[in-house]
mmCIF file of the C-alpha atoms, coordinates in Angstrom:
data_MODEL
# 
_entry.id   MODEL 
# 
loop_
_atom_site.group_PDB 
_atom_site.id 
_atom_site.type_symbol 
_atom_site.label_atom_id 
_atom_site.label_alt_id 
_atom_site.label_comp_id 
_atom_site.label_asym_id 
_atom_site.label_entity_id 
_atom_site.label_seq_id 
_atom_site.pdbx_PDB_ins_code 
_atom_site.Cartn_x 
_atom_site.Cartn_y 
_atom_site.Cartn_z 
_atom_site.occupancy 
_atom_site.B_iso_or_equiv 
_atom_site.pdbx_formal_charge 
_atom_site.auth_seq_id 
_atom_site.auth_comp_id 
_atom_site.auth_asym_id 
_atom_site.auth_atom_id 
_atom_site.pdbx_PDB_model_num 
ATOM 1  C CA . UNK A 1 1  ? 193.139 -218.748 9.272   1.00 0.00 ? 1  UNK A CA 1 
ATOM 2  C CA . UNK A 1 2  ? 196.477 -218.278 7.982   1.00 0.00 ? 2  UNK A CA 1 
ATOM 3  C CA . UNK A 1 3  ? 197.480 -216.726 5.005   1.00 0.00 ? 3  UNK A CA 1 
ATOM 4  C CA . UNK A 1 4  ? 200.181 -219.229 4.333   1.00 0.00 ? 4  UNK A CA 1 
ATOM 5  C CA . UNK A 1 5  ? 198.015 -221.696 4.113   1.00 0.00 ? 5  UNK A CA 1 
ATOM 6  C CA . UNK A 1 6  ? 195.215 -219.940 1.962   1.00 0.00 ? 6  UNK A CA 1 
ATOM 7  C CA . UNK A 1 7  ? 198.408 -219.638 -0.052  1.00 0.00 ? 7  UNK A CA 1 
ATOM 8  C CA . UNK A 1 8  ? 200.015 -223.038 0.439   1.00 0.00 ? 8  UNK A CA 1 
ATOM 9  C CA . UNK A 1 9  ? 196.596 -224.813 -0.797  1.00 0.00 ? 9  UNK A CA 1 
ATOM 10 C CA . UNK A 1 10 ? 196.781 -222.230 -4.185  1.00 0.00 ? 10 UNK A CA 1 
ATOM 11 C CA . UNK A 1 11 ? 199.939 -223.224 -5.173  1.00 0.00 ? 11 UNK A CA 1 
ATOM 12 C CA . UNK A 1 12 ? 199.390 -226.857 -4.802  1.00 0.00 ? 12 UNK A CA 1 
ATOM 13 C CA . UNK A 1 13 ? 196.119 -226.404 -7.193  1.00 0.00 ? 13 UNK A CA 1 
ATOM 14 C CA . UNK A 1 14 ? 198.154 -224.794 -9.589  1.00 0.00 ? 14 UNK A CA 1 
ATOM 15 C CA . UNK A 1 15 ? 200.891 -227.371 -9.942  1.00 0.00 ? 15 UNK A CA 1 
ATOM 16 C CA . UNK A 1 16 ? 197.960 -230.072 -10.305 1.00 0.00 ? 16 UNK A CA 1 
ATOM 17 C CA . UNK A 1 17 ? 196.088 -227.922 -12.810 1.00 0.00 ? 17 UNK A CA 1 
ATOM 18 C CA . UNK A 1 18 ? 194.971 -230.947 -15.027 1.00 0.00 ? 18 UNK A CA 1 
ATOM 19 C CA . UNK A 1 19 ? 193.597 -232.758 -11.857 1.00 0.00 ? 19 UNK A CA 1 
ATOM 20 C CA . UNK A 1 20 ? 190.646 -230.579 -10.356 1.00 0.00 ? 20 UNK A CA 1 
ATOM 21 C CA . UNK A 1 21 ? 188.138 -232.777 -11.349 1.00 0.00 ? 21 UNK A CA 1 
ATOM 22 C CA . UNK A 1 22 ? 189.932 -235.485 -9.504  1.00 0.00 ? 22 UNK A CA 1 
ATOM 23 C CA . UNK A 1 23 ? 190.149 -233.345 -6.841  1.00 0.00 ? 23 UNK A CA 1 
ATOM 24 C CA . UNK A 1 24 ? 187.036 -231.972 -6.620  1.00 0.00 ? 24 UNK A CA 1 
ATOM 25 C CA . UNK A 1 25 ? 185.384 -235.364 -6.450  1.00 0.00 ? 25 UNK A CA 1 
ATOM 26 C CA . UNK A 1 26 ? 187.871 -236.721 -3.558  1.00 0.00 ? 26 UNK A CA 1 
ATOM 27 C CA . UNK A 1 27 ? 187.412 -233.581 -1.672  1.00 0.00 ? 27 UNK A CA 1 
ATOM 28 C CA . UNK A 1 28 ? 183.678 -232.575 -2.367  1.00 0.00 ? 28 UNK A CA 1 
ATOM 29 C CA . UNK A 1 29 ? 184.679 -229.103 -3.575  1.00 0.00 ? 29 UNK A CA 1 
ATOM 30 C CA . UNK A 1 30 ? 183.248 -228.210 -7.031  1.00 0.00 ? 30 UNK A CA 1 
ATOM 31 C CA . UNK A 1 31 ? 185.663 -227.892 -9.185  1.00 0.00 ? 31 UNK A CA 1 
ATOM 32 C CA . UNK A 1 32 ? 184.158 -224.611 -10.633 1.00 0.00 ? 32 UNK A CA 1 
ATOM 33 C CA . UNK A 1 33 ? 185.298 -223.042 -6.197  1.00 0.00 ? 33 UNK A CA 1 
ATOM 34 C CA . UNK A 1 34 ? 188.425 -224.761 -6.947  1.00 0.00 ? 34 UNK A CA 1 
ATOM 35 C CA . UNK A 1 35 ? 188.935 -223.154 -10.604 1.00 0.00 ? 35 UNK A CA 1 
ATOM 36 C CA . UNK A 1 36 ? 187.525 -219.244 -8.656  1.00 0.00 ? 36 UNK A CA 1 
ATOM 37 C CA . UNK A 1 37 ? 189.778 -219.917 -5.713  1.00 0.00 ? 37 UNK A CA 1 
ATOM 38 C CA . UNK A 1 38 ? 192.881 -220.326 -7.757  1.00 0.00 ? 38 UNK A CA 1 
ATOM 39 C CA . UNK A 1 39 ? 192.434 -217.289 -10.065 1.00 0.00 ? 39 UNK A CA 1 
ATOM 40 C CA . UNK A 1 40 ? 191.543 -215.398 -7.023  1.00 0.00 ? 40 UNK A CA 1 
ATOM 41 C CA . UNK A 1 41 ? 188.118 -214.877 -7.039  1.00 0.00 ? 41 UNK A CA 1 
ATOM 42 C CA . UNK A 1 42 ? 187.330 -216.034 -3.687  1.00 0.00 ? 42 UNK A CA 1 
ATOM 43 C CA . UNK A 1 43 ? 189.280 -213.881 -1.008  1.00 0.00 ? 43 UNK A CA 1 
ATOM 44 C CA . UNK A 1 44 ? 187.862 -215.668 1.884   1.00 0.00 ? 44 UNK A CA 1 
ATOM 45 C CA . UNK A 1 45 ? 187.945 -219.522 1.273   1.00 0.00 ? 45 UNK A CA 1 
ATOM 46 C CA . UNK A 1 46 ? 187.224 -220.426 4.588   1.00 0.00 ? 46 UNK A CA 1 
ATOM 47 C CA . UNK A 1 47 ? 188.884 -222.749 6.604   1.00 0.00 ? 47 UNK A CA 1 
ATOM 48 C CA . UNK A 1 48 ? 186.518 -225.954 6.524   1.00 0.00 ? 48 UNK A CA 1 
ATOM 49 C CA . UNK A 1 49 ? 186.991 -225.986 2.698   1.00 0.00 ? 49 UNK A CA 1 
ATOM 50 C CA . UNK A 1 50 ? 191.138 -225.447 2.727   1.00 0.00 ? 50 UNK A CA 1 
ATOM 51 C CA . UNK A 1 51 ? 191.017 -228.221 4.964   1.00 0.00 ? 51 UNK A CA 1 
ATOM 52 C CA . UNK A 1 52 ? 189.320 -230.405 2.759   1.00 0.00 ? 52 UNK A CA 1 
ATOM 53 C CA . UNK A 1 53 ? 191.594 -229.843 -0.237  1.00 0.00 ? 53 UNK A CA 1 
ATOM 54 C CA . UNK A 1 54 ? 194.452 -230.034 2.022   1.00 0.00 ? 54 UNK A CA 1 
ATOM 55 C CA . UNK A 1 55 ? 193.497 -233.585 3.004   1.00 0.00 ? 55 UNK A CA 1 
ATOM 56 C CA . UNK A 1 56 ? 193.086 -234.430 -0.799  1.00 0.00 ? 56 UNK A CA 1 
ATOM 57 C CA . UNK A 1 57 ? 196.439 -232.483 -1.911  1.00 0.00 ? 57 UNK A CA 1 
ATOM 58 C CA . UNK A 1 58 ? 198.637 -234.285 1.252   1.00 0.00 ? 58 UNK A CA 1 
ATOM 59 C CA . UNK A 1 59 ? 199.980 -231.478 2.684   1.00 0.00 ? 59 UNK A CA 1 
ATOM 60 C CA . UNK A 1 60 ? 199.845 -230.168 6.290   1.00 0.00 ? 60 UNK A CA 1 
ATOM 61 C CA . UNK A 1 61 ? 196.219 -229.809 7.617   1.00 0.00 ? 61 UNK A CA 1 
ATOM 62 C CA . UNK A 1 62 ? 196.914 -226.644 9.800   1.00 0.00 ? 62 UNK A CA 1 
ATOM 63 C CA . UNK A 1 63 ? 198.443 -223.755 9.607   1.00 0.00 ? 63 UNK A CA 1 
ATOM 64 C CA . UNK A 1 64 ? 201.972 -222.959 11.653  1.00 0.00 ? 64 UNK A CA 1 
ATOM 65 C CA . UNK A 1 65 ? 200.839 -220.607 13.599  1.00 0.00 ? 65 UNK A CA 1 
ATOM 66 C CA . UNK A 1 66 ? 197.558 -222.437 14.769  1.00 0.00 ? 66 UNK A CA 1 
ATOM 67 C CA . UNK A 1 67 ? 197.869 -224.240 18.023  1.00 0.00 ? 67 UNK A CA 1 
ATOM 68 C CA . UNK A 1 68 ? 197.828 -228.127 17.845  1.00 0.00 ? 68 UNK A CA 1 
ATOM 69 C CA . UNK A 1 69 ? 194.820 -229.913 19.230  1.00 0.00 ? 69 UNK A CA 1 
ATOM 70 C CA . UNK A 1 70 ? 195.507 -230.839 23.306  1.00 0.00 ? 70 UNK A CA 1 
ATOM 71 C CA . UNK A 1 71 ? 196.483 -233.966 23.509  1.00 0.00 ? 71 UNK A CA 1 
ATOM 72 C CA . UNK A 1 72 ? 195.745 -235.683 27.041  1.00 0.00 ? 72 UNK A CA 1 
ATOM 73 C CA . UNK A 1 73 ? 199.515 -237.577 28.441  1.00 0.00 ? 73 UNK A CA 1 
# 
């Protein structure tokens, strides 16, 4: 996993502070992981969950410097 995105994902939670519990319903991430993940309690978020909260927050869903999928022509 990237860093950027472990890092893209915080900074999204922190503009939308007032909206975890929103957020943690839509995504199915409490929003006591969502609360530890922002102050930096969990150093290892794993990818699965990013992924989730990216899909929730609209951003990009992977990482730069991860390959996209193969795509048959």
């Amino acid at each position: 996993m990237s860093a950027k995105f472990d890092i893209a994902i915080r900074d999204r939670l922190s503009q939308r502070r007032g909206e975890w519990s929103e957020i943690a319903q839509q995504s199915g991430v409490s929003h006591s992981w969502i609360s530890k993940f922002v102050n930096g309690r969990i150093p290892n978020p794993g990818y699965a969950t990013l992924e989730k909260l990216s899909a929730v927050l609209g951003g990009r869903r992977r990482a730069r410097t991860e390959p996209a999928p193969h795509r048959p022509a």
